[in-house]
C-alpha positions in Angstrom: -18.1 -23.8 0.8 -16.1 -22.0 -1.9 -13.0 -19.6 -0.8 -12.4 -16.7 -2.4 -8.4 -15.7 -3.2 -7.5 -12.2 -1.9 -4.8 -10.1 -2.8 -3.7 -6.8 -1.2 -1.6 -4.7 -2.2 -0.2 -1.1 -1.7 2.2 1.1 -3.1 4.7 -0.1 -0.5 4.5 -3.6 -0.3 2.2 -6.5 -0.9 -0.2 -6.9 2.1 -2.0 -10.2 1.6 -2.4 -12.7 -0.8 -4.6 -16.1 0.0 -7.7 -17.9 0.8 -10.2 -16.5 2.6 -14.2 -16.6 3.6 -15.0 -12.8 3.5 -13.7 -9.4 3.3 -15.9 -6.3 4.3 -14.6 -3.2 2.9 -15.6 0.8 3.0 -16.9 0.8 -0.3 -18.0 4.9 -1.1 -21.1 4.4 -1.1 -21.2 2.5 1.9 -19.4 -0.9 3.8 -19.8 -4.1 1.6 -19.4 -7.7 2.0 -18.2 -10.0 -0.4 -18.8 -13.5 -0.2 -18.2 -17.0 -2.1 -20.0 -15.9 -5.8 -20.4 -12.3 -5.6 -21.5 -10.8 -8.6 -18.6 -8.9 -10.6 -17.4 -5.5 -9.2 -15.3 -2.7 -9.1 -15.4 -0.4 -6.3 -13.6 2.7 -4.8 -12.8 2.7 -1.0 -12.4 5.5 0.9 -10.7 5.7 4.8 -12.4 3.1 6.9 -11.9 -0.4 8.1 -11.1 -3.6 6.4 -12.6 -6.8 7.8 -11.1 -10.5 6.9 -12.4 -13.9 7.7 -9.8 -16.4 6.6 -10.4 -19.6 6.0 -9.5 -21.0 9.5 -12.2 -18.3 10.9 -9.9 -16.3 11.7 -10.9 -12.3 12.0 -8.6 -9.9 11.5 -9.2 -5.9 11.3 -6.9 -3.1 9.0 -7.4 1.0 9.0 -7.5 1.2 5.1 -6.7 4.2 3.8 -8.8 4.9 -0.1 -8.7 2.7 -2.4 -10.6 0.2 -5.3 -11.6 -3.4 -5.2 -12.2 -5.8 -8.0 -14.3 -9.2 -7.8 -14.3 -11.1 -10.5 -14.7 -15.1 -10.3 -13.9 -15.5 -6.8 -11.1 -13.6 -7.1 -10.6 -9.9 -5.3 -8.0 -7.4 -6.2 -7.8 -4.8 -3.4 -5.6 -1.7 -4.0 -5.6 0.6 -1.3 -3.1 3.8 -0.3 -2.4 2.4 2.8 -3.7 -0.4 4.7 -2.6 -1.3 8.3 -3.4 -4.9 11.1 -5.1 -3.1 13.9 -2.8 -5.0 16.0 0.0 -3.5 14.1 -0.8 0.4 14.6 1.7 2.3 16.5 -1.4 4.7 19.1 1.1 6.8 20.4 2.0 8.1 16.5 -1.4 8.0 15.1 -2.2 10.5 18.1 1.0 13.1 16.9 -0.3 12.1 13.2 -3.8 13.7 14.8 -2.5 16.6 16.9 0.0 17.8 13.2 -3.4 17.4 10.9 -5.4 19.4 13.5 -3.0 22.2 14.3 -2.0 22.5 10.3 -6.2 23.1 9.7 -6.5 25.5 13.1 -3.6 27.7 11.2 -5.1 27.9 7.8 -6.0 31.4 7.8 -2.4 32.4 9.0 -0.8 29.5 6.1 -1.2 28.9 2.7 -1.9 25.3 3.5 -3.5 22.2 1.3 -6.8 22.0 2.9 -7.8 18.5 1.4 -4.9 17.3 2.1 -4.8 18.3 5.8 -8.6 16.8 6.0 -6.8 14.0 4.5 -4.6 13.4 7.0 -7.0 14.0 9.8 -9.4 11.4 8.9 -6.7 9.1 8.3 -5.2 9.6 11.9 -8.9 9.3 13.2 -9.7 6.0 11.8 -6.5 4.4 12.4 -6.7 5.5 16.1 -10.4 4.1 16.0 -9.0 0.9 14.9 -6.5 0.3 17.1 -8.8 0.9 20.1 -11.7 -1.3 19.2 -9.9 -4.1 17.4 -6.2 -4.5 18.1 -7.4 -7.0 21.0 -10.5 -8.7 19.2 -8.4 -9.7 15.9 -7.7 -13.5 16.7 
């Protein structure tokens, strides 16, 4: 079977780069698989969850923040705002990352706050803490 090459990359740091089977991303009009041969695409992303079969059959599971994707020839370019190993999320600070969003919207008629950005961060802090409690144990 034919592997497709991943790479990942944030503004912080490169994430991933190698073989793998699959990737399913949030695409923004809904979650996507890409497989062996897609067809060529470009994508945007928004907050959801990133799922990778590598090439050993190993799953693994990330809390992606928005982003794009590019297939092209077997080849995926995934650029994403943040992009986290469900394993690797830190519960206690996604919870205080949930509590600030929340209390920052509750006082917007007393603040001059961003309200996008607020949502923003709420979401965010939702799906990474969603992540973290239904895959941190499953990724193998």
């Amino acid at each position: 079977m034919a592997e497709l090459h991943l790479e990942i990359i944030t503004p912080e740091k490169k994430i991933y780069s190698g073989s793998i089977k699959s990737i399913t991303v949030p695409g923004t009009k809904g979650s996507f698989q890409v497989l062996p041969q897609h067809a060529p695409i470009i994508s945007t992303l928004e907050i959801g969850v990133v799922k990778i079969e590598d090439t050993s059959g190993s799953v693994n599971f990330y809390a992606a923040g928005s982003g794009s994707i590019e297939v092209l020839n077997n080849k995926i370019l995934l650029l994403a705002d943040s992009l986290e190993a469900a394993a690797d999320i830190d519960l206690e600070r996604a919870k205080k990352a949930l509590e600030r969003a929340k209390d920052r919207l509750a006082k917007r008629s007393e603040e001059e706050i961003n309200v996008a950005r607020a949502e923003a961060a709420l979401a965010r802090a939702l799906n990474r803490i969603a992540v973290a409690e239904k895959f941190a144990e499953i990724s193998v």
